[in-house]
Backbone as ProteinMPNN parsed JSONL, in Angstrom:
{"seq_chain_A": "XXXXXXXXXXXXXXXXXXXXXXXXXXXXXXXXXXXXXXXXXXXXXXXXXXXXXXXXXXXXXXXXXXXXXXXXXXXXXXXXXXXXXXXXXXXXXXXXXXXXXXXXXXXXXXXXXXXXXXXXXXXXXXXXXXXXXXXXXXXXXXXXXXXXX", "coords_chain_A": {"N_chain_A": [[-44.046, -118.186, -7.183], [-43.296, -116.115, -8.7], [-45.551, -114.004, -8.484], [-45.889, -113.559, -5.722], [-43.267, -111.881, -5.825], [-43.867, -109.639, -7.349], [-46.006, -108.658, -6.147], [-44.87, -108.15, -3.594], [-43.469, -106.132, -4.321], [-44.752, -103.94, -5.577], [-46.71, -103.636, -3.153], [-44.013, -102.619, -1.606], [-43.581, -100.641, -2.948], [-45.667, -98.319, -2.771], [-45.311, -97.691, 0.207], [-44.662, -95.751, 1.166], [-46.569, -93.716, 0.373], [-48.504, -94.247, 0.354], [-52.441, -94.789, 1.725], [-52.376, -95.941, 4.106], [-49.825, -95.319, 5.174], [-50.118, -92.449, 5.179], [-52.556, -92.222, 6.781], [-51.13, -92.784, 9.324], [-49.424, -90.772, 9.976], [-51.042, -88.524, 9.861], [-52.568, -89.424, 12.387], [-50.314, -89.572, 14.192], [-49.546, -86.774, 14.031], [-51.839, -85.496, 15.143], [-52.247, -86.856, 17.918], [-49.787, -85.608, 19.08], [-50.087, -82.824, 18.604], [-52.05, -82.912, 20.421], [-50.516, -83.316, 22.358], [-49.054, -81.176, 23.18], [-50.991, -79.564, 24.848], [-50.91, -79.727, 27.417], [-49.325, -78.982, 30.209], [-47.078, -81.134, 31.081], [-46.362, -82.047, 29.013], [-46.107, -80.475, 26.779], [-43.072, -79.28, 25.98], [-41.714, -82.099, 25.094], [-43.42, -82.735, 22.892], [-43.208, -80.714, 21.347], [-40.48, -81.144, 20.38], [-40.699, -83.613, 19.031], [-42.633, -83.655, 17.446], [-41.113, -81.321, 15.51], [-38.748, -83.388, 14.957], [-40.168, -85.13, 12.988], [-40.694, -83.728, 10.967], [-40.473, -82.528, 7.035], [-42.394, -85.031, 5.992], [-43.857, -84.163, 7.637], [-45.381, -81.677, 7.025], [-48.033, -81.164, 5.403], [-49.768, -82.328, 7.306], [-49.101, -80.766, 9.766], [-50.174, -78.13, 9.159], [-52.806, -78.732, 8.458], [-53.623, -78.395, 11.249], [-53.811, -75.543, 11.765], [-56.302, -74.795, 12.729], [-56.117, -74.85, 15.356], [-56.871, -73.057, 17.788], [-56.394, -72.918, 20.606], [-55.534, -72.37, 23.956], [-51.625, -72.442, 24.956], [-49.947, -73.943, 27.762], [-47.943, -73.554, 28.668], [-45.762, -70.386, 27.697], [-43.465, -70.553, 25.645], [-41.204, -71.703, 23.556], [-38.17, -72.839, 22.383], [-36.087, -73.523, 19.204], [-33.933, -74.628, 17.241], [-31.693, -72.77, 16.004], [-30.826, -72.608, 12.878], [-29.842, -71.131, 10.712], [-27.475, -70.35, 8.232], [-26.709, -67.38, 8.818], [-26.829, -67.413, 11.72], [-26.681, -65.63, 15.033], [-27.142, -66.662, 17.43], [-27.598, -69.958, 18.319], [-30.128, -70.43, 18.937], [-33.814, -69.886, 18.755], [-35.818, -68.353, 19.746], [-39.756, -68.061, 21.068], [-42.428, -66.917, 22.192], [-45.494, -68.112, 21.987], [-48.815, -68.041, 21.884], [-51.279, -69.939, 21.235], [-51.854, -73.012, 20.468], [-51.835, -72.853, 17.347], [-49.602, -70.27, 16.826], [-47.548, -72.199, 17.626], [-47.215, -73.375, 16.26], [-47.196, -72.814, 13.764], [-44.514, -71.646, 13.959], [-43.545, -73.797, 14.245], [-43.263, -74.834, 11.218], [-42.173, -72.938, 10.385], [-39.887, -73.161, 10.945], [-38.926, -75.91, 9.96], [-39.493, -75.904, 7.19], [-38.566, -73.166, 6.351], [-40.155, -71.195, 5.646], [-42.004, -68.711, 5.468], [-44.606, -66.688, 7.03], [-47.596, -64.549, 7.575], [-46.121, -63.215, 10.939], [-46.517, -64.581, 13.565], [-45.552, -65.808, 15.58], [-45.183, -64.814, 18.536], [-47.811, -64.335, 19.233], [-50.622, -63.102, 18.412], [-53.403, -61.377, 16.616], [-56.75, -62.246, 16.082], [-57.523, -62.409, 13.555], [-54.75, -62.107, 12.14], [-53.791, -64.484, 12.669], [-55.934, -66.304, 10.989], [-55.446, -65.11, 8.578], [-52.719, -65.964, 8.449], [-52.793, -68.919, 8.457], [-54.331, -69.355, 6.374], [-52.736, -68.16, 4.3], [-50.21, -70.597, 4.567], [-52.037, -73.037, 3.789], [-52.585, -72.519, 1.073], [-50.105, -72.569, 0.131], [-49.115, -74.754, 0.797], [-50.683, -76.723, -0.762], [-49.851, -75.953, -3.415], [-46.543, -76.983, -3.037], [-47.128, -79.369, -1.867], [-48.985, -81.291, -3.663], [-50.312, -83.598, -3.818], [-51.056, -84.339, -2.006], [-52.664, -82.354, -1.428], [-55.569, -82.47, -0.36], [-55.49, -82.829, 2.663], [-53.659, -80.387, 3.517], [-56.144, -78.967, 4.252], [-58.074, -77.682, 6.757], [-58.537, -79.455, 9.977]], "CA_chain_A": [[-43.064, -117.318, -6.569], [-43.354, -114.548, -9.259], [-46.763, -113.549, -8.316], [-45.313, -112.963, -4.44], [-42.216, -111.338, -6.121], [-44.623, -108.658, -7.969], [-47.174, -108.176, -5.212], [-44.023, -107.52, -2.546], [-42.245, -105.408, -4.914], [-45.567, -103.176, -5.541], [-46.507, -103.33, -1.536], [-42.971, -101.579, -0.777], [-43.414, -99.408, -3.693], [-46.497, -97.649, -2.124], [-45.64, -98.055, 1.655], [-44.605, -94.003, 1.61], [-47.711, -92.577, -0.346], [-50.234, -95.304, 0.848], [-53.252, -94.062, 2.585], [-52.333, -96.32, 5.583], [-49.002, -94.237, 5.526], [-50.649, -90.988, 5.494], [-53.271, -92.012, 8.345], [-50.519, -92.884, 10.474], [-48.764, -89.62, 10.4], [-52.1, -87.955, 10.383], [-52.769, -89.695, 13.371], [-49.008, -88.884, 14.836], [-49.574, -85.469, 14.613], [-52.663, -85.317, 15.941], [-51.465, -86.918, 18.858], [-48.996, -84.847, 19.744], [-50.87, -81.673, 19.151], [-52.637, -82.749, 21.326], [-50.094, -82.928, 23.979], [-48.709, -79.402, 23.387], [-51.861, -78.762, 25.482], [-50.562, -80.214, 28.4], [-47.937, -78.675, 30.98], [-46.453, -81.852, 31.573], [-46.098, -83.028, 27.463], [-46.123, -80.053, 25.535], [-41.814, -79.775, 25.095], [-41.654, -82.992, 24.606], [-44.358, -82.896, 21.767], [-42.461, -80.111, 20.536], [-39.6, -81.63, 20.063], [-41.458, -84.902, 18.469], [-42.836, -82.508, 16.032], [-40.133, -81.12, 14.636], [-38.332, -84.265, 14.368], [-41.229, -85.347, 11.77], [-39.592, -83.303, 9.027], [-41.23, -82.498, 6.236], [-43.391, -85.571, 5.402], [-45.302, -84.186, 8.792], [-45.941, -80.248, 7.324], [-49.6, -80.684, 5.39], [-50.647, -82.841, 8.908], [-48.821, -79.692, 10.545], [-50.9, -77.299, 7.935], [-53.947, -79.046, 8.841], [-53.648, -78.384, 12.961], [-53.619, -74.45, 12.128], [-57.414, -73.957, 13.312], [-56.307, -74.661, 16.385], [-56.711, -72.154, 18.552], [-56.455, -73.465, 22.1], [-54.084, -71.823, 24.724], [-51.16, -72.997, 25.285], [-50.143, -73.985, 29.057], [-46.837, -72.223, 28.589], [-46.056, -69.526, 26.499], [-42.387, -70.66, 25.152], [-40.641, -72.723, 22.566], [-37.276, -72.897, 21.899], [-35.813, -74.101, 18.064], [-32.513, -74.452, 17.054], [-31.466, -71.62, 14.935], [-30.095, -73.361, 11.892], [-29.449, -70.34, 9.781], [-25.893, -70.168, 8.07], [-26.011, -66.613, 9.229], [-27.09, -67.034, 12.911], [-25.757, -65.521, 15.605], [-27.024, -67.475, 18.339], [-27.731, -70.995, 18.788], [-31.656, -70.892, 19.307], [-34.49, -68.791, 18.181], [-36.93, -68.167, 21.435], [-40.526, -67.608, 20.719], [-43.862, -66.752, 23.198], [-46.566, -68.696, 21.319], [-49.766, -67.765, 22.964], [-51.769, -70.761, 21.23], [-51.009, -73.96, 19.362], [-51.534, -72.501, 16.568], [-48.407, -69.646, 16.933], [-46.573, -73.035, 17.809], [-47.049, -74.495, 14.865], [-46.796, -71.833, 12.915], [-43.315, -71.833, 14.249], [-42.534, -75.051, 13.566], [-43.633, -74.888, 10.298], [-41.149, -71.859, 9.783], [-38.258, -74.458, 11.54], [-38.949, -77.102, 9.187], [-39.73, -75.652, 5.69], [-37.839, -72.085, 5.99], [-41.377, -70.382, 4.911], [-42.623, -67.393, 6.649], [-45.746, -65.883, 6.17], [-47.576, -64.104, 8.418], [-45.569, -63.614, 11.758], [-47.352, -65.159, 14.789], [-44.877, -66.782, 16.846], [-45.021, -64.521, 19.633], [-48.84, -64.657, 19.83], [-51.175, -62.637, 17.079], [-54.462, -60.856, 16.365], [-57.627, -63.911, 15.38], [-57.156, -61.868, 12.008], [-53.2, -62.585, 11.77], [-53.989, -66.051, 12.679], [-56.186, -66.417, 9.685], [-53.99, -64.6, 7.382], [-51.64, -66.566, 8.409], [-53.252, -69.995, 8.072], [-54.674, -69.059, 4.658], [-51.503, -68.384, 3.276], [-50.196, -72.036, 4.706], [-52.939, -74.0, 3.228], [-51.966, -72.346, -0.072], [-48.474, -72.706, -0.123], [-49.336, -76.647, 1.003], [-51.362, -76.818, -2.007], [-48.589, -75.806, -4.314], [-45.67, -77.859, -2.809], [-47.984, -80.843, -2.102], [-50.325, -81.696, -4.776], [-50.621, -85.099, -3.856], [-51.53, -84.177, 0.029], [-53.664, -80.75, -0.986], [-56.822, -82.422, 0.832], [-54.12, -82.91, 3.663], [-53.841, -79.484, 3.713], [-57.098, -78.471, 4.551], [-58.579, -77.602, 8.396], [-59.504, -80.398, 10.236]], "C_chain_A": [[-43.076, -115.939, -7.22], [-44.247, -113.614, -9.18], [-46.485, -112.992, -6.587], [-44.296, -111.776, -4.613], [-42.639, -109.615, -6.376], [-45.174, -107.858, -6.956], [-46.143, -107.549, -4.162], [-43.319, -106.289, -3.25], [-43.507, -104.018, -4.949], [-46.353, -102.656, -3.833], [-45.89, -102.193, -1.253], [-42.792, -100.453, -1.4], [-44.512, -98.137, -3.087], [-46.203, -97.253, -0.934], [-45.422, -96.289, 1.911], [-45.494, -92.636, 1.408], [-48.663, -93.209, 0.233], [-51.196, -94.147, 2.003], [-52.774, -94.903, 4.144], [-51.155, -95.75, 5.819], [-49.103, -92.877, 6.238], [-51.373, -91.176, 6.933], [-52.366, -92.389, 9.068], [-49.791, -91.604, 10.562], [-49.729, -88.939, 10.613], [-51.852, -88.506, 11.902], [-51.051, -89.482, 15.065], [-49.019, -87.779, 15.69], [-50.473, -85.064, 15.301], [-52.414, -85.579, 17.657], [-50.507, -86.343, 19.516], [-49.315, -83.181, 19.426], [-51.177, -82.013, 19.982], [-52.045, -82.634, 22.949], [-49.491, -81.797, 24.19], [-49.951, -78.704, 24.164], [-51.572, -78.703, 26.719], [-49.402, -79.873, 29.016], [-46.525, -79.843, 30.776], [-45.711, -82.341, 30.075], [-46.033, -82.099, 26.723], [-44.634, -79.622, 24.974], [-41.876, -80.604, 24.388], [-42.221, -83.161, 22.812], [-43.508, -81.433, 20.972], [-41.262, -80.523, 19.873], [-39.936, -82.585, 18.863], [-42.053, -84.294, 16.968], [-42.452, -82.325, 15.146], [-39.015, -82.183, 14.036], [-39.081, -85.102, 12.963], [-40.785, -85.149, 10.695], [-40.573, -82.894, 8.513], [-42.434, -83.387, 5.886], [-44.552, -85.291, 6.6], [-46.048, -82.803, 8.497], [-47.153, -80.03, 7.019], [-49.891, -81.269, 6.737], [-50.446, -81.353, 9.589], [-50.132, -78.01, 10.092], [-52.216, -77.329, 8.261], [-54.599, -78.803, 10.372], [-54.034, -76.856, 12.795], [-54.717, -73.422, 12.329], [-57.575, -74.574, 14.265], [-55.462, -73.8, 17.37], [-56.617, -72.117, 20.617], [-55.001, -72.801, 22.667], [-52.79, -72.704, 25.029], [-50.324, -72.896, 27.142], [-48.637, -73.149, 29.402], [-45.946, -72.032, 27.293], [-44.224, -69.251, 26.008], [-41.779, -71.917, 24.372], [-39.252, -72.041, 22.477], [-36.791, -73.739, 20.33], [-34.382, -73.847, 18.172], [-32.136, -73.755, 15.699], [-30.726, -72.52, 13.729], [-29.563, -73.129, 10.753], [-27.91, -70.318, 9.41], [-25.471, -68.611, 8.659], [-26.561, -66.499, 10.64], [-26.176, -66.526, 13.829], [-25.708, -65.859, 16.972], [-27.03, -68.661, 18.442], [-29.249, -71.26, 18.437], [-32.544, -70.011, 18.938], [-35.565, -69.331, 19.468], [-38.464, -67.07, 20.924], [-41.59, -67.641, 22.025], [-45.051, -67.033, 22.679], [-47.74, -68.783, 21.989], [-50.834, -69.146, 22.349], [-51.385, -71.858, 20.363], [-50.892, -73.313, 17.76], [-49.991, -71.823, 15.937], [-47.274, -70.798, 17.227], [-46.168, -73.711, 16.751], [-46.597, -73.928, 13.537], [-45.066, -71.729, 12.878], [-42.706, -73.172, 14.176], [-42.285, -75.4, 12.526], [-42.303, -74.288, 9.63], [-39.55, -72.656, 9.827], [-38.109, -75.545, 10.267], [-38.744, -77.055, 7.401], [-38.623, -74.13, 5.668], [-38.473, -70.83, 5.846], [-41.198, -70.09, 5.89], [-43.835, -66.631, 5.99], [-45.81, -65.123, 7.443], [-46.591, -63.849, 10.305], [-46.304, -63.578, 13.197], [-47.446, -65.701, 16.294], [-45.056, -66.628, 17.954], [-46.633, -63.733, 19.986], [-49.068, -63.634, 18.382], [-52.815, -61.958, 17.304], [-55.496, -62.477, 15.826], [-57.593, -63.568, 13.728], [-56.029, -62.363, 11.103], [-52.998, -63.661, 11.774], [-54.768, -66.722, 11.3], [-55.766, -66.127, 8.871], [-52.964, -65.556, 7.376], [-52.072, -68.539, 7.95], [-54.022, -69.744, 6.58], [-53.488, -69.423, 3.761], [-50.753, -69.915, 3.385], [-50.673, -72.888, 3.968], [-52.701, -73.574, 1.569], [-51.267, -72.783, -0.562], [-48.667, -74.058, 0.074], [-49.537, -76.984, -0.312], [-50.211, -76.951, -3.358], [-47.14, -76.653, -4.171], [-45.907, -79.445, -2.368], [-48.853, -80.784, -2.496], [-50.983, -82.262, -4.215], [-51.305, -85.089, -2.72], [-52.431, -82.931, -0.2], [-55.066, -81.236, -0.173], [-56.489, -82.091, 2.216], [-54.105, -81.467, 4.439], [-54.777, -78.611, 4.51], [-57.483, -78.554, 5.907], [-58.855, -79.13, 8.623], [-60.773, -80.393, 11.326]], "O_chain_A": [[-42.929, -114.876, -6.617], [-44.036, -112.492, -9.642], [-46.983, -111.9, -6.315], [-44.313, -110.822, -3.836], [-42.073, -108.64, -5.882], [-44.952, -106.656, -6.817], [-46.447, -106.42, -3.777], [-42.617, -105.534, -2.578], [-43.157, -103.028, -4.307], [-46.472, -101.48, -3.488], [-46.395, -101.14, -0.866], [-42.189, -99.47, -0.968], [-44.037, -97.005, -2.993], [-46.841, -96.231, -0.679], [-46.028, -95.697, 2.803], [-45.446, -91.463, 1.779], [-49.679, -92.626, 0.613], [-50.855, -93.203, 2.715], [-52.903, -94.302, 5.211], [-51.155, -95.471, 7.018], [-48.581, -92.372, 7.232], [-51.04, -90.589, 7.963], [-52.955, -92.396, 10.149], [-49.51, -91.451, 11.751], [-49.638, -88.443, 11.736], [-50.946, -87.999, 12.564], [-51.011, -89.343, 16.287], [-48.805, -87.551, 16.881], [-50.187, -84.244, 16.174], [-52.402, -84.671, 18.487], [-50.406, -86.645, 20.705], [-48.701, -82.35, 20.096], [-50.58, -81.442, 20.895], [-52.5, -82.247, 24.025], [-49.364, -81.369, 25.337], [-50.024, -77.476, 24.182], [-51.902, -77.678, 27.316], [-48.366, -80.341, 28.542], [-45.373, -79.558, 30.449], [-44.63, -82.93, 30.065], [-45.857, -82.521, 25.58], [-44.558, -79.518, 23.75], [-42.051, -80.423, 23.183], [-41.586, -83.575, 21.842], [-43.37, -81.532, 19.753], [-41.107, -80.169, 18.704], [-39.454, -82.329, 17.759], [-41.83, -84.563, 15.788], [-42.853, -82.73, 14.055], [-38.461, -82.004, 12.951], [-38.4, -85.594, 12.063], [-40.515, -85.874, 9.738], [-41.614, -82.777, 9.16], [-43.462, -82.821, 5.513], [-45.664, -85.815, 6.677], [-47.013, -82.474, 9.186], [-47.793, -79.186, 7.646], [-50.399, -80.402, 7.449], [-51.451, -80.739, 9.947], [-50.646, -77.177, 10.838], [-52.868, -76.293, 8.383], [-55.787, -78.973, 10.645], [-54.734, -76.552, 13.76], [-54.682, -72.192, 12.275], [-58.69, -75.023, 14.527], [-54.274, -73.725, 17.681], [-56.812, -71.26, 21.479], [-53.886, -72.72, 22.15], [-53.065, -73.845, 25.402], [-50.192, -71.785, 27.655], [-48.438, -72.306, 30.277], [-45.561, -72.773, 26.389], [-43.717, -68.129, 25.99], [-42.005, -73.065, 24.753], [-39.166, -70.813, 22.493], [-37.289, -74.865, 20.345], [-33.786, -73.094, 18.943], [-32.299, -74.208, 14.566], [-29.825, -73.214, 14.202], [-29.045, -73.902, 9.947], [-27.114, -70.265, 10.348], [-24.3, -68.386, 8.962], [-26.838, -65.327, 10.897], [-24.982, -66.788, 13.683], [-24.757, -65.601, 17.709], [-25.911, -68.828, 18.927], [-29.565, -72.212, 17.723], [-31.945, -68.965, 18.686], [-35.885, -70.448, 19.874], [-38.439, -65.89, 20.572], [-41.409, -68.54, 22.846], [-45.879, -66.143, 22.876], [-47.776, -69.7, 22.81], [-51.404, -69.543, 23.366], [-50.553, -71.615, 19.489], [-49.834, -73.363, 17.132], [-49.319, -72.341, 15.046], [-46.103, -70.441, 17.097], [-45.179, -74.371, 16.435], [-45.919, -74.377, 12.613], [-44.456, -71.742, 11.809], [-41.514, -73.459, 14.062], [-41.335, -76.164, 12.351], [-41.593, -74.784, 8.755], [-38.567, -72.689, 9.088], [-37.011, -75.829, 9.79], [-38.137, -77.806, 6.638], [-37.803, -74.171, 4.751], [-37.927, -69.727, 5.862], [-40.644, -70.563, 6.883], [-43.978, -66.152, 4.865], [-44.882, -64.925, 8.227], [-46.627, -64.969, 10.814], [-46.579, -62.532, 13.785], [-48.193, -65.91, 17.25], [-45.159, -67.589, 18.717], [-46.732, -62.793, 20.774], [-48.209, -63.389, 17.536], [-53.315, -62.205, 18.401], [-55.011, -63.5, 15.342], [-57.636, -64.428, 12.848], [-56.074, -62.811, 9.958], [-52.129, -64.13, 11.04], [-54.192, -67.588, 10.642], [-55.567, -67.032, 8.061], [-52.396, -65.912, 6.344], [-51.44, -69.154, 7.092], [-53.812, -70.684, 5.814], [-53.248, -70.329, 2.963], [-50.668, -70.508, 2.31], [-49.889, -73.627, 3.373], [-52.649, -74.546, 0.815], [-51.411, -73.411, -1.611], [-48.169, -74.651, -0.882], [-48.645, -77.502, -0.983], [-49.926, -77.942, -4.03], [-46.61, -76.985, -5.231], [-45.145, -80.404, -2.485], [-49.78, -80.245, -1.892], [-52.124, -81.906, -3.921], [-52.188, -85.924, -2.523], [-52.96, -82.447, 0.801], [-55.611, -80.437, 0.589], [-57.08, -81.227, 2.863], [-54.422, -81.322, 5.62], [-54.397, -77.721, 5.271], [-57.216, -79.654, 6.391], [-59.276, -79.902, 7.76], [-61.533, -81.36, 11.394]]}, "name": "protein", "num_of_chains": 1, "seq": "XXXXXXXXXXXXXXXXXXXXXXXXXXXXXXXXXXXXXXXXXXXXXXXXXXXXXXXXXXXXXXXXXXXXXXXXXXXXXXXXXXXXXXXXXXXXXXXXXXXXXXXXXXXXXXXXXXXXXXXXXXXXXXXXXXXXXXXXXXXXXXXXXXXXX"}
């Protein structure tokens, strides 16, 4: 019984760092990038996104060499600033990238480059540079994570 006791107790101790953890949120986000391509799925997948939280931002970090159009060119967030003075922050994200970029900003607070409302392929790299950095530094443990895929 103490040899089950051990092995379950070490199991549940991993189950949030484990690599089969990680590839399932990898595989999450991927997935639902992928439906931000799609008229019919890409709210939705916005939404889905941002519910993720934090343990989804290197996966999010990792999406930000993609450059694919998006099928329409709006996101809504929910302003969540103590000093807002509307409700919602309304962006024109011309490819996933600028979407993500913006969710990124929703989720963590960071701002780097600003992209939201579409960008130069320059500002897009600037801006994903600095990301993969800043990943690096607030997740150690995930800096491969970080990196393009």
């Amino acid at each position: 019984m103490k040899p089950l006791l051990v092995a379950l107790t070490s199991l549940l101790a991993g189950c949030a760092t484990s690599p089969v953890s990680q590839d399932v949120m990898a595989s999450r986000v991927s997935q639902l990038v992928e439906h931000t391509t799609t008229k019919s799925t890409e709210q939705t997948a916005f939404v889905s996104l941002e519910a993720l939280g934090t343990s989804a931002v290197p996966y999010l970090i990792a999406h930000l060499g993609d450059m694919r159009p998006l099928p329409e060119h709006e996101i809504s967030l929910a302003n969540t600033s103590p000093n807002a003075f509307e409700g919602s922050r309304h962006y024109s994200p011309e490819t996933v990238h600028d979407a993500l970029a913006a969710m990124l900003n929703q989720i963590t607070g960071q701002n780097f480059v600003f992209v939201y409302n579409g960008a130069t392929p320059q500002e897009r790299l600037a801006n994903a540079e600095q990301w993969r950095a800043w990943c690096v530094t607030q997740f150690p443990a995930q800096a491969s994570v970080c990196r393009p895929r």
